[in-house]
C-alpha positions as CSV (number, residue, x, y, z in Angstrom):
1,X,138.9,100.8,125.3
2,X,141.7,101.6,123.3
3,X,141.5,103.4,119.5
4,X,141.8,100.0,118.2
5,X,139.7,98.5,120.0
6,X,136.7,100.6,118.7
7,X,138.4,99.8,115.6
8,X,137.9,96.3,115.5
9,X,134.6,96.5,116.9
10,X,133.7,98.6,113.8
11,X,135.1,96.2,111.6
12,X,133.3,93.6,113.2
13,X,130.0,95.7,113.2
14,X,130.1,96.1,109.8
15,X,130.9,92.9,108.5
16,X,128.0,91.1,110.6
17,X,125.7,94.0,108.4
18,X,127.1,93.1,105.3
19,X,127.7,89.2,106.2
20,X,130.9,89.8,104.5
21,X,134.7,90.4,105.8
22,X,135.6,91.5,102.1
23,X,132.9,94.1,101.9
24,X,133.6,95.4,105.3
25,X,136.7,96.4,104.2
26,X,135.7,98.1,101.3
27,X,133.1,100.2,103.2
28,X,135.9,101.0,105.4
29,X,138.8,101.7,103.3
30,X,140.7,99.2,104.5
31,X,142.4,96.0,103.0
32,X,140.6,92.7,103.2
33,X,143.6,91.0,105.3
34,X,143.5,94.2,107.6
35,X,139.7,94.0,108.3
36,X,140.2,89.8,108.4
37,X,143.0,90.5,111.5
38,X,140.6,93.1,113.1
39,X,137.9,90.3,113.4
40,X,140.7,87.9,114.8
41,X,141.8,90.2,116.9
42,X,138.5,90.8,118.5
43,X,138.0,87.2,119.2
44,X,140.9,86.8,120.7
45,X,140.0,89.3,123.2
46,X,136.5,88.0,123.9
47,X,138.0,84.3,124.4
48,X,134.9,83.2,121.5
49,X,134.6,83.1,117.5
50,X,132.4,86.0,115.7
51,X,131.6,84.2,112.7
52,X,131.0,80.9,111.2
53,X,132.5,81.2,107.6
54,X,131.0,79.6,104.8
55,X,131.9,79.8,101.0
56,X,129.4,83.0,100.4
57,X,130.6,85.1,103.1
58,X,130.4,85.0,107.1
59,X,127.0,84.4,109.4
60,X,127.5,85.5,113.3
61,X,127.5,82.9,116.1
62,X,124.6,83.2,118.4
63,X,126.8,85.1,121.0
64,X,128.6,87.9,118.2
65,X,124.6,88.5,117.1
66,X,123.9,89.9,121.0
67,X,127.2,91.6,121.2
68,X,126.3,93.5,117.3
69,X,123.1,94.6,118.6
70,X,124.3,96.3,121.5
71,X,127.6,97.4,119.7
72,X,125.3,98.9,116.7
73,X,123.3,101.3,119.0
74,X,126.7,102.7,120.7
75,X,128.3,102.9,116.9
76,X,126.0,104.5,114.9
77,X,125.0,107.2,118.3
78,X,128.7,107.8,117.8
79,X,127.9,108.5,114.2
80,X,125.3,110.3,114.8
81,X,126.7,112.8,116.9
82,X,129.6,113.7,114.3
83,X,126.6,114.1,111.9
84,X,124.6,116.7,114.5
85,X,128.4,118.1,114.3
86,X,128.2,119.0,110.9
87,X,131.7,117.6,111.0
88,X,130.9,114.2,108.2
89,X,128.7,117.1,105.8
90,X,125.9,114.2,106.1
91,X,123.9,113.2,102.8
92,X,121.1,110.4,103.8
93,X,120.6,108.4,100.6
94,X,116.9,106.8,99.8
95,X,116.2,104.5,97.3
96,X,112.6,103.6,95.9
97,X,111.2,101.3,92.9
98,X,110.9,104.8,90.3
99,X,107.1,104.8,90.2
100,X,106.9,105.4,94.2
101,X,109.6,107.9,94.1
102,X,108.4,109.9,91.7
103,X,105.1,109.8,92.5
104,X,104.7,109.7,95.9
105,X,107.9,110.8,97.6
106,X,109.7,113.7,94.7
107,X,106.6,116.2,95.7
108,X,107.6,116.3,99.3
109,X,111.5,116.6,98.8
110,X,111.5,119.6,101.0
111,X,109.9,117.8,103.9
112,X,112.0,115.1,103.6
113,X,115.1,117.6,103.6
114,X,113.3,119.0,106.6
115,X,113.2,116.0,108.4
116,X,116.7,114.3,107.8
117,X,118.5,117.9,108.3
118,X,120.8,116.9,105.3
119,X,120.8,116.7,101.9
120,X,118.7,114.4,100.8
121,X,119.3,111.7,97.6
122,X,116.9,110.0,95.8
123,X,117.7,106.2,94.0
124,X,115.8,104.4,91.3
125,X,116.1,100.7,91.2
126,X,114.3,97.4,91.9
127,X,114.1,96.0,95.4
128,X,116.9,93.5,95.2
129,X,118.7,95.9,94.0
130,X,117.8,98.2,96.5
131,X,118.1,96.0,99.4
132,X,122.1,94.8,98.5
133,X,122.9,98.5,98.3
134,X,121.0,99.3,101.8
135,X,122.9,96.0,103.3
136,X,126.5,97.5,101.9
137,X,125.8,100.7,103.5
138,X,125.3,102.4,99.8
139,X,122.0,103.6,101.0
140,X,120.6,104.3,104.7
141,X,116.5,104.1,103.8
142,X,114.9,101.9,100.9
143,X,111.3,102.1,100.4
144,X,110.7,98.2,99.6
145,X,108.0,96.5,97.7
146,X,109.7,93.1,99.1
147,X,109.9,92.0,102.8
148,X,114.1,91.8,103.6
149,X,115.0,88.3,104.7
150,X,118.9,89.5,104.7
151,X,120.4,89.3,108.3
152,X,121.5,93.3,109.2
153,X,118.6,94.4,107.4
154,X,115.2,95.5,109.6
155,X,111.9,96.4,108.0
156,X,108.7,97.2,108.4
157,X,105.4,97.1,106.6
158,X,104.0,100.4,105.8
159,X,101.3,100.3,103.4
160,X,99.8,98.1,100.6
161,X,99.4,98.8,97.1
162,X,96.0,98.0,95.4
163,X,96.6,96.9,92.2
164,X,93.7,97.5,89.6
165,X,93.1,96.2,86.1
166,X,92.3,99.0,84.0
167,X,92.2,100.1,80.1
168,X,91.1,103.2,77.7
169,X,86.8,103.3,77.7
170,X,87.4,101.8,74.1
171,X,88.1,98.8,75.7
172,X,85.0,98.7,77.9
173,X,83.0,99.4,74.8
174,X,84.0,96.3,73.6
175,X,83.4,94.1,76.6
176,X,79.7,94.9,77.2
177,X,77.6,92.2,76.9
178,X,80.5,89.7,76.9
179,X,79.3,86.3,79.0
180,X,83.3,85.1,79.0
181,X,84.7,87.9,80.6
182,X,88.0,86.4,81.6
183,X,88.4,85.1,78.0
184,X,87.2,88.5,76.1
185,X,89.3,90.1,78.6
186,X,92.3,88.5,77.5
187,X,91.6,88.7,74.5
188,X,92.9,93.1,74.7
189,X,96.2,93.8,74.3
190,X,98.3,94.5,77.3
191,X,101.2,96.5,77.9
192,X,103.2,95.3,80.4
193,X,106.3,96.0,82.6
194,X,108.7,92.9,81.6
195,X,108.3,90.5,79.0
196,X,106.9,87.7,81.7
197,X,103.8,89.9,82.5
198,X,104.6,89.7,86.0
199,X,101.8,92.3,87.6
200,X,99.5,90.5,85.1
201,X,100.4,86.9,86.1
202,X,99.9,87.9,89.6
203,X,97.0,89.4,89.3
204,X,95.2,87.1,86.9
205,X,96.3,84.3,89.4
206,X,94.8,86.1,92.8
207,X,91.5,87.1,90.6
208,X,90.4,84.6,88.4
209,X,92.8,81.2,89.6
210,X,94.2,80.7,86.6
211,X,97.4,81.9,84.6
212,X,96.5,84.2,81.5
213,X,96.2,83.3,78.0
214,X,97.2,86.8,76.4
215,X,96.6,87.0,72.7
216,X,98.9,89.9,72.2
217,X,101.6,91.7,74.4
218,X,101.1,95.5,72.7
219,X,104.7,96.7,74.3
220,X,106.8,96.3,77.0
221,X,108.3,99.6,79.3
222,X,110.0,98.9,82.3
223,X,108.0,102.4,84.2
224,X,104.6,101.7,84.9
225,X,104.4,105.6,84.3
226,X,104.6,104.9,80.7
227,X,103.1,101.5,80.8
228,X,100.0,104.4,82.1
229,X,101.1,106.4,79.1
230,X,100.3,103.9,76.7
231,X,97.3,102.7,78.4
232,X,96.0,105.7,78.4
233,X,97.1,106.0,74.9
234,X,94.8,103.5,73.5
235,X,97.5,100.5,73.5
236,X,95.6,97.9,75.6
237,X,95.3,97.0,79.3
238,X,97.6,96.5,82.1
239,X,97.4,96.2,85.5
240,X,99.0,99.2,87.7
241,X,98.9,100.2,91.2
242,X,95.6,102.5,91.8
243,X,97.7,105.4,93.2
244,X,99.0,105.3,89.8
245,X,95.8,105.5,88.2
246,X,93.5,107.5,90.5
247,X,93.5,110.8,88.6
248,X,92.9,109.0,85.1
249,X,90.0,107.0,86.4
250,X,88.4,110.3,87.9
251,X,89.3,112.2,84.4
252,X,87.4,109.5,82.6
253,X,91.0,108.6,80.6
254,X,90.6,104.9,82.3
255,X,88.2,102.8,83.2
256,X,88.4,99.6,85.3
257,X,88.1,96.6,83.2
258,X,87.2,94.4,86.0
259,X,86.3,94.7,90.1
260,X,87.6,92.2,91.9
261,X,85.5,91.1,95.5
262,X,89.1,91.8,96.5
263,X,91.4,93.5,95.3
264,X,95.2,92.2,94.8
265,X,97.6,93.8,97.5
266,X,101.1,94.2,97.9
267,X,102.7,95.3,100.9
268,X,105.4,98.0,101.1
269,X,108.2,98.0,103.7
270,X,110.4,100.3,105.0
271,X,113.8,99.2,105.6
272,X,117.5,100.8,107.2
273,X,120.2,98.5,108.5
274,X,119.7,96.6,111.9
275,X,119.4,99.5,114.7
276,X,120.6,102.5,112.5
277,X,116.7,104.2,112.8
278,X,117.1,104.0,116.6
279,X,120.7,105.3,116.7
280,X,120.9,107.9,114.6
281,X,118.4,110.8,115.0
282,X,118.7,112.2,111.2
283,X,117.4,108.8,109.6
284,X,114.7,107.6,112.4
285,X,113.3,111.3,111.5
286,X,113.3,111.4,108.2
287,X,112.0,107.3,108.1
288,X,109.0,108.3,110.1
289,X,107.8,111.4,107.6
290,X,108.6,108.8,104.6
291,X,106.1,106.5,106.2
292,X,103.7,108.8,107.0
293,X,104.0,110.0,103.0
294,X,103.5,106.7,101.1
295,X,101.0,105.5,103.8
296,X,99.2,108.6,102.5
297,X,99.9,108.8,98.7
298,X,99.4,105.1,98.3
């Protein structure tokens, strides 16, 4: 295969993980027209179209979704071996809803470092978010608290979250002997992560069947480390992920408000573009000791 050849395939490659010719060529430093005739070119040699185009971007024919699945594997082993090289000076990039990182996975930053054999970069954000960047090649792990329905994109579920209503003791204080407990329960203030209470709506709808009635919303903070803060604080209720929590309930700073039969879960996956874990060496390590961290710490 000739230098342009690999070329094209690249192009190709890269634009089936992004379904986009446009950001393909941004990724690759190349002109969108350039990385539009590498695609053409490449059909014409295989005798059959890559991509069905549509107004958002491109989706792969049945036949160019075989041929990027075996292409990826030989691509990113390529990669890989200039990264063992020491030849690309290899960062792996990880990105993480903040609570998780800095919780669970900023403690072990020097087994993570150990694991990848690079430098290793953290990044805050919320899943979508998260998951565009992984798709565009801006990141190469995202820890993701939503299952990724984007094609290029490959995840799997590593632990759930147990979410856990919980408040100061004042607040207990003055829910004993309280025969309406959903109603004297929302009657607390909460502090909650957006202005839609959506940990609370979720929670209130998996428990009790019903949407809440909230009489106040205390404050807002979008880190449910300070929507703990202010819990803990005094400021009202919320509901928050018991890894969160577990060191305030056992200090006495929180108590559970209510106890669920069963408790509301959320599933955490982890996610790295289509067959880059099994290609390249540095990320399928550290994505193993990442799983084995949260499945742990959550």
């Amino acid at each position: 295969m000739a230098a342009h050849d690999l070329e094209h395939v690249r192009t190709f490659v890269t634009a089936y993980r992004t379904g986009s010719v446009s950001d393909a060529a941004r990724l690759l430093g190349i002109s969108q027209p350039t990385a539009s005739a590498h695609v053409r070119a490449l059909e014409s040699r295989l005798g059959y179209a890559l991509f069905d185009r549509t107004p958002t971007g491109v989706v792969a024919t049945a036949r160019a979704t075989v041929l990027a699945q075996q292409a990826i594997r030989h691509l990113d082993a390529l990669d890989d071996l200039v990264e063992l090289s020491g030849e690309a000076g290899t960062v792996l990039h990880v990105g993480g809803a903040a609570e998780v990182v800095g919780e669970v996975l900023a403690p072990h930053v020097p087994e993570l470092v150990a694991a990848a054999g690079a430098p290793v970069r953290l990044h805050l954000g919320v899943a979508d978010d998260l998951l565009e960047q992984l798709r565009v090649g801006e990141l190469d792990i995202v820890l993701s608290s939503v299952r990724p329905r984007v094609q290029g994109l490959s995840g799997s579920p590593v632990t759930d979250e147990e979410f856990v209503l919980v408040g100061a003791p004042r607040w207990e204080r003055e829910l004993a002997g309280s025969q309406a407990a959903v109603d004297a329960l929302e009657r607390i203030p909460v502090v909650a992560y957006a202005e839609n209470l959506p940990i609370i709506r979720r929670y209130w709808r998996s428990v009790f069947g019903r949407r809440p009635d909230i009489a106040t919303t205390a404050a807002v903070v979008p880190d449910l480390r300070a929507v703990r803060a202010a819990v803990v604080g005094g400021a009202g209720m919320s509901v928050l992920p018991r890894y969160l929590v577990g060191e305030q309930l056992a200090a006495g700073a929180l108590v559970e408000l209510h106890r669920p039969e069963v408790a509301p879960l959320n599933t955490l996956y982890l996610v790295t573009r289509s067959g880059r874990a099994e290609a390249s060496r540095s990320v399928r390590d550290l994505a193993a000791v990442i799983a084995r961290i949260t499945a742990a710490g959550v």
